[in-house]
ZAMARGU-4260 file (C-alpha; in steps of 0.2 Angstrom, whole numbers, plus 5000, padded with zeros to 4 digits):
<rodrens>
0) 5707/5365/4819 | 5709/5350/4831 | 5728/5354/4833 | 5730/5373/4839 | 5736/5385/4827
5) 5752/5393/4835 | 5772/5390/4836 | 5778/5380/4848 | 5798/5375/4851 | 5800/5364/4869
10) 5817/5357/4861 | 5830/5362/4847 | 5826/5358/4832 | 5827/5342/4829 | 5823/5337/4845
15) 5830/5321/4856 | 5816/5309/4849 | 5816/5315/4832 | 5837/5312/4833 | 5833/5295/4838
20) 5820/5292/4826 | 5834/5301/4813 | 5847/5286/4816 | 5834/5272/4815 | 5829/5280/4797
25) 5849/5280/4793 | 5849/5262/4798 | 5836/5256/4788 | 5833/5265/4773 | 5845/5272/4759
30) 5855/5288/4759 | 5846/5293/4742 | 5830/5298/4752 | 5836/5313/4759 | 5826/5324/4772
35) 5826/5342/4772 | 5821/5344/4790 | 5823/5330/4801 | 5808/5332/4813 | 5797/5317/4812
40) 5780/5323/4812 | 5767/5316/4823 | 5752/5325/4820 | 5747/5341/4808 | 5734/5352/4801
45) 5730/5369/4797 | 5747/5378/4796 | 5757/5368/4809 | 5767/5349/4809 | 5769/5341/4828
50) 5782/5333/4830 | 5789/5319/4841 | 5797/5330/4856 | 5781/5340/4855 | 5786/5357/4843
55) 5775/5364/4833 | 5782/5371/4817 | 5774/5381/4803 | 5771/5374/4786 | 5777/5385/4770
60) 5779/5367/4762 | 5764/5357/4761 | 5773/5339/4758 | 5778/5351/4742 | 5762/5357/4737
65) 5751/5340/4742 | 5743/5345/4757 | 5734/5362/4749 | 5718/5361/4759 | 5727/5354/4774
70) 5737/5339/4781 | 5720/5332/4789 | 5703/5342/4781 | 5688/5336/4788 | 5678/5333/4771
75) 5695/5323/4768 | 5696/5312/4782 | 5677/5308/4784 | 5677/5302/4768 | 5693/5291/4768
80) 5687/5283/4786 | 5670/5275/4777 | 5679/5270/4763 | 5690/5262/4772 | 5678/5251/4783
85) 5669/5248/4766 | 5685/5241/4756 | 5700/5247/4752 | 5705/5238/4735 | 5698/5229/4721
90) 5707/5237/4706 | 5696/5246/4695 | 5701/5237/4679 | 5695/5221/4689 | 5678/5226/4697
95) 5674/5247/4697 | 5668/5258/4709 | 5658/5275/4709 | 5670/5284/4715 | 5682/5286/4702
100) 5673/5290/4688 | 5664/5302/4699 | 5683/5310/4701 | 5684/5307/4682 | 5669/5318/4680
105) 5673/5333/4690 | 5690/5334/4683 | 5681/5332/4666 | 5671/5346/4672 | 5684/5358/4680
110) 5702/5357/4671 | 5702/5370/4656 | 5692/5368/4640 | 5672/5364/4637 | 5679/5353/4624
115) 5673/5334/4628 | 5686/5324/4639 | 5689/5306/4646 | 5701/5306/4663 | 5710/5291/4668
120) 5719/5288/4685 | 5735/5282/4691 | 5748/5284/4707 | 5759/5298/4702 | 5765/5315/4695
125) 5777/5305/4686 | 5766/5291/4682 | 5752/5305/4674 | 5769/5315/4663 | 5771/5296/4657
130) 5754/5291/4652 | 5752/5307/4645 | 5769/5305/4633 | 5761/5286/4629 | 5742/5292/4624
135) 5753/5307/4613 | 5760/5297/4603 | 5750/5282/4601 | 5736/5296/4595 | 5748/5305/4584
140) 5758/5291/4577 | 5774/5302/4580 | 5789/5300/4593 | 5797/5315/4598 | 5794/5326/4612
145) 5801/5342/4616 | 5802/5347/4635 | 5810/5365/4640 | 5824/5373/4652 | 5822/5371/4670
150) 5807/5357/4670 | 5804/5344/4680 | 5791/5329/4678 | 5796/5316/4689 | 5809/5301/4694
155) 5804/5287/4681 | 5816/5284/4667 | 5804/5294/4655 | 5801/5307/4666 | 5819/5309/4670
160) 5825/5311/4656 | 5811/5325/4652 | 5818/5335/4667 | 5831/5347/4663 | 5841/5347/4681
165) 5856/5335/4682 | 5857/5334/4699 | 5851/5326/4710 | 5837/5319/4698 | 5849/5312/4686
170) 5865/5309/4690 | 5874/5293/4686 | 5856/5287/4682 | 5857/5283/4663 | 5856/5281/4647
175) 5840/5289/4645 | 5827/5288/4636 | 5825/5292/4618 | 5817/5303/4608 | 5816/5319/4621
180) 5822/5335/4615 | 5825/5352/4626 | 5820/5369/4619 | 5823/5386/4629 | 5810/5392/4641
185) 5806/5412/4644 | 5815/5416/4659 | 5810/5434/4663 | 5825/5436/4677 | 5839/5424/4668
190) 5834/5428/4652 | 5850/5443/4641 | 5836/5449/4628 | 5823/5463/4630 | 5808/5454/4624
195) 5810/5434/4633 | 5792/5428/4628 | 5796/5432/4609 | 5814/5428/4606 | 5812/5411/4617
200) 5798/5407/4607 | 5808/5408/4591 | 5824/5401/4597 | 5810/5384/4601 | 5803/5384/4587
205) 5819/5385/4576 | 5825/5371/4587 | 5810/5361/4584 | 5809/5363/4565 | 5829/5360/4563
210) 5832/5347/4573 | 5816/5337/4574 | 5803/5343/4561 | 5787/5348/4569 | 5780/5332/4560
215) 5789/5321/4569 | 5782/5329/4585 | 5770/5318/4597 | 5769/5331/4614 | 5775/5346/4619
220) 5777/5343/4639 | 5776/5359/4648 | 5774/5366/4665 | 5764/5383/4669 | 5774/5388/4680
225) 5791/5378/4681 | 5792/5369/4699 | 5808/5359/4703 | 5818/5373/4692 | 5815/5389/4704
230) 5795/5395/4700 | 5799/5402/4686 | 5783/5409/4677 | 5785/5409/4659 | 5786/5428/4650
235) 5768/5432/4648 | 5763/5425/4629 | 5774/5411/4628 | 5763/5400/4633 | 5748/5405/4624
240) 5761/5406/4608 | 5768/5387/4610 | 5749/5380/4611 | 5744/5388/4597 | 5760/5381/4587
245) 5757/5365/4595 | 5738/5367/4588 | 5745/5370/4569 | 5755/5358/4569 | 5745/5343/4575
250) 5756/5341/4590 | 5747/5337/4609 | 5750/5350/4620 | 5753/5343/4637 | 5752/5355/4654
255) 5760/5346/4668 | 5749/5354/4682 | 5756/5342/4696 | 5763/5356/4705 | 5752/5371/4701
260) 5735/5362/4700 | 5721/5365/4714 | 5720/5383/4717 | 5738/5383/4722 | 5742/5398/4710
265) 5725/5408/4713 | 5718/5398/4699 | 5710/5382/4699 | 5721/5378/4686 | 5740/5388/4680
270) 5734/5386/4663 | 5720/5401/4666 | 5729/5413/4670 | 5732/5417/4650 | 5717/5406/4643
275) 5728/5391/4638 | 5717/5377/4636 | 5730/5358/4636 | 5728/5345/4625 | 5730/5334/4639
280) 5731/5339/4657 | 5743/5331/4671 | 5736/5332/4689 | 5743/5326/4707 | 5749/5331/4722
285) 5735/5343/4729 | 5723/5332/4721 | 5719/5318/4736 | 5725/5328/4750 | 5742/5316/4752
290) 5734/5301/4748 | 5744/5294/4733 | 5733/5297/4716 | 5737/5307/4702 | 5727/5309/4687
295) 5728/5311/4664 | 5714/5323/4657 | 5712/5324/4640 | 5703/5329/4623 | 5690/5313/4620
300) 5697/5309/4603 | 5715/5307/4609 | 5713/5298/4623 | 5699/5285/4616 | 5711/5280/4602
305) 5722/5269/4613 | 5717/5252/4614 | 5707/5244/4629 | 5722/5236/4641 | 5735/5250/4635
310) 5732/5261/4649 | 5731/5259/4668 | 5739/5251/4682 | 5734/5241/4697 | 5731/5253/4710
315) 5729/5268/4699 | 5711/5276/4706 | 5713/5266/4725 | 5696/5270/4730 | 5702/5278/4746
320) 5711/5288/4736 | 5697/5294/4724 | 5686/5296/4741 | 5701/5309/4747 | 5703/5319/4730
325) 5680/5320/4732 | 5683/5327/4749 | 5697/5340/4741 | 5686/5344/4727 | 5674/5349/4739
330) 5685/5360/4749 | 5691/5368/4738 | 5673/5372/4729 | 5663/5377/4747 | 5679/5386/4758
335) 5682/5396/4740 | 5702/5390/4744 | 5706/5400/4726 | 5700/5417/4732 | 5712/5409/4749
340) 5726/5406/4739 | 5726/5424/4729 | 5725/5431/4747 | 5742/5423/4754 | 5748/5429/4739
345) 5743/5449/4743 | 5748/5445/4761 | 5765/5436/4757 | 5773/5447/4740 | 5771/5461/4749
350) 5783/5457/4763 | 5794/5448/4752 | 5797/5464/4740 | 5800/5475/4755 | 5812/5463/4761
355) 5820/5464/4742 | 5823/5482/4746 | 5831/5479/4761 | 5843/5464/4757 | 5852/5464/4741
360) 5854/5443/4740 | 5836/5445/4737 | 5839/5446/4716 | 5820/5443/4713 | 5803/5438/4717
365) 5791/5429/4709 | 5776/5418/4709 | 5756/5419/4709 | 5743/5417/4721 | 5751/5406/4735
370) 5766/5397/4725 | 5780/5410/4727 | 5796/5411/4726 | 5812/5421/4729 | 5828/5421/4719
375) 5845/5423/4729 | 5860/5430/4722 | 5877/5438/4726 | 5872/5454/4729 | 5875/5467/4715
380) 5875/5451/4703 | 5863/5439/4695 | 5876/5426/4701 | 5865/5411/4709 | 5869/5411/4728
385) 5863/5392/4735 | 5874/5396/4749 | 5863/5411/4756 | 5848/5399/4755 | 5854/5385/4764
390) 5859/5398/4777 | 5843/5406/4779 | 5834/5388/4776 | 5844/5383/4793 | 5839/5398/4801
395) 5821/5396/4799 | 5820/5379/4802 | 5831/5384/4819 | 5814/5395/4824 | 5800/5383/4816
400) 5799/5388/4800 | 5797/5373/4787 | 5805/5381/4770 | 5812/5374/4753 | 5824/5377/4742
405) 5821/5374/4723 | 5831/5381/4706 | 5839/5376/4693 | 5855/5383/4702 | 5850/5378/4720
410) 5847/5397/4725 | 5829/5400/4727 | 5817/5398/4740 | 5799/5392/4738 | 5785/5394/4750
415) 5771/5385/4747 | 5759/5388/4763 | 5742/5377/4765 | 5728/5385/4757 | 5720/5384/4776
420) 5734/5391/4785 | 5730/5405/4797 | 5734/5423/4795 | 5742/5427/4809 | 5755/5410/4806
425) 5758/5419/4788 | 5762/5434/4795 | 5775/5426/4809 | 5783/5414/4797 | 5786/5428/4783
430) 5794/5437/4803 | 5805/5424/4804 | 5809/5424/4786 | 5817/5441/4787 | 5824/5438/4804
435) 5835/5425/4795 | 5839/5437/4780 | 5844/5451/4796
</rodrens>
């Protein structure tokens, strides 16, 4: 690592420059960009962010889950630094270049199935979720699409109205699109029956079949493990039990992997952990490393029935981009980040657990490989608590501990650790993690 792998505070947090920096960004850009810390970062990699007064903090964030093989990895930035003395842009539709369809072919290669696929490329999550709705219902000739509890698939007016959390995503930002319909999802914590993965998979597909008719059904949009709404990991079965619905009744079912893609949950993919094999695949954020590029991996018959011109976009597959996602591709393969994720996640539930023992606002913990999450309540209660976790959120930032929060209810905690980070920073950040719960 070029930047060395250690905590460092010189100043509070944030420091004078970064509270300089901090009134200039109130200045010039809109209140509806919040920041969650306001250290502006000079330089990072491995498991620390420098920032402008010279602290170094650990990372449990990742830029939410972007940079899994790290903020600089050198396969990453040898790559991106030809490309960009060769040429930056052309636009793929216009003139194309080898590298994407070499992305196209690993992730034809690698996502789950060994059924033939075609991958296109665009900018985003959002973008993917979208484009994946669109190639749904041309192929399918069908409009609805049912979404479930507690997801989140991005800010566009599509995929805002797919999410299931008012606020802040979508307050005040209607009408919304048409044609979306929400089912329950199999919340093992929050869920009053015995059995969740059974009885939420009947109450969808009552839902579906009264209210929409599975034949009127284009997608079924879902996430492994649901991000934004609090890492929640479905009941084991439900998943396997919608795709199979979904397969026979002729509706595409769609993973949105944005969040839990590229080894992030100990798998390269969420999907394997229970076999589930997607109709069509949404990838992004870890893909490039934090260079903007998300991409749509689907079932060749779908995704060749759209017409020539209906899909892409004019920077969708930037070839410094597609150089990046290589470089994270071969990463992940040759520093085996999976097995690294799946040992964050024996090092980090551990801890977390014994803290659960110790501090009852700790109502659960959850999550796979190295997407975790803990769920805070008042004590002796379910009741969400999204005031403990802004407390213990300021109290680790206070000590130089990046942390989010996430949940349906504001009251959980995510921790979402590069797949690079060093043992010995995982071991002090989880430290100051229950130094903040003391």
């Amino acid at each position: 690592m070029s930047i060395p792998q250690e905590r460092r505070l010189v100043t509070a947090i944030p420091g004078p420059k970064s509270q300089e920096l901090l009134a200039r960004k109130q200045a010039a850009v809109p209140t509806g960009i919040g920041t969650t810390l306001p250290v502006f970062v000079t330089r990072a990699g491995g498991g620390v962010l420098e920032d402008a007064d010279g602290n170094a903090l650990i990372d449990f964030g990742s830029g939410i889950a972007v940079t899994n093989v790290g903020n600089a990895a050198p396969r990453v930035v040898e790559r991106v630094r030809k490309q960009v003395a060769d040429f930056t842009h052309t636009c793929f539709m216009v003139t194309p270049y080898e590298s994407y369809v070499q992305v196209c072919e690993k992730l034809n290669q690698l996502t789950p199935g060994d059924h033939e696929k075609r991958t296109f490329l665009v900018n985003s999550g959002a973008e993917a979720v979208e484009n994946a709705v669109k190639v749904a219902r041309y192929a399918t000739g069908r409009q609805a699409v049912v979404v479930f509890d507690h997801g989140y698939h991005g800010r566009t007016l599509l995929t805002m109205t797919l999410t299931a959390k008012n606020m802040p995503y979508k307050q005040g930002f209607g009408p919304y699109a048409p044609e979306v319909y929400r089912v329950p999802l199999a919340y093992p914590f929050r869920w009053p029956g015995e059995n969740p993965a059974e009885e939420a998979y009947a109450q969808a597909v009552d839902m579906i079949e009264k209210q929409i008719g599975a034949g009127n059904v284009a997608a079924v949009v879902i996430e492994p493990i649901a991000g934004e709404g609090g890492f929640i990991e479905p009941a084991k079965g439900f998943l396997p039990k919608i795709a199979q619905y979904c397969r026979d009744n002729g509706i595409v079912f769609v993973a949105d992997e944005v969040q839990t893609g590229f080894a992030r949950t100990g798998d390269l993919f969420a999907c394997e952990d229970e076999g589930v094999v997607p109709d069509i695949i949404c990838t992004a954020k870890g893909i490039a490393g934090g260079l903007p590029l998300a991409a749509v991996t689907g079932r060749a018959e779908l995704m060749d029935k759209v017409h020539a011109g209906g899909l892409g976009g004019t920077y969708g597959g930037n070839p410094l981009a597609c150089e990046a996602a290589l470089g994270v591709l071969e990463t992940i393969e040759q520093d085996d980040l999976v097995a690294r994720a799946r040992r964050i996640g024996e090092i980090m539930l551990p801890r977390l657990r014994a803290m659960q023992e110790r501090f009852p606002v700790i109502g659960d913990v959850r999550g796979r490989g190295a997407m975790i999450a803990v769920e805070l309540v008042e004590p002796g209660t379910k009741n969400p608590n999204p005031a403990a976790v802004q407390e213990v959120i300021k109290r680790c930032h206070a000590e130089g501990l990046v942390v989010l929060s996430a949940g349906t209810y504001g009251n959980v905690l995510r921790f979402l650790p590069p797949l690079v980070i060093p043992e010995h920073l995982l071991e002090e950040g989880l430290g100051i993690l229950e130094k903040a719960f003391s």
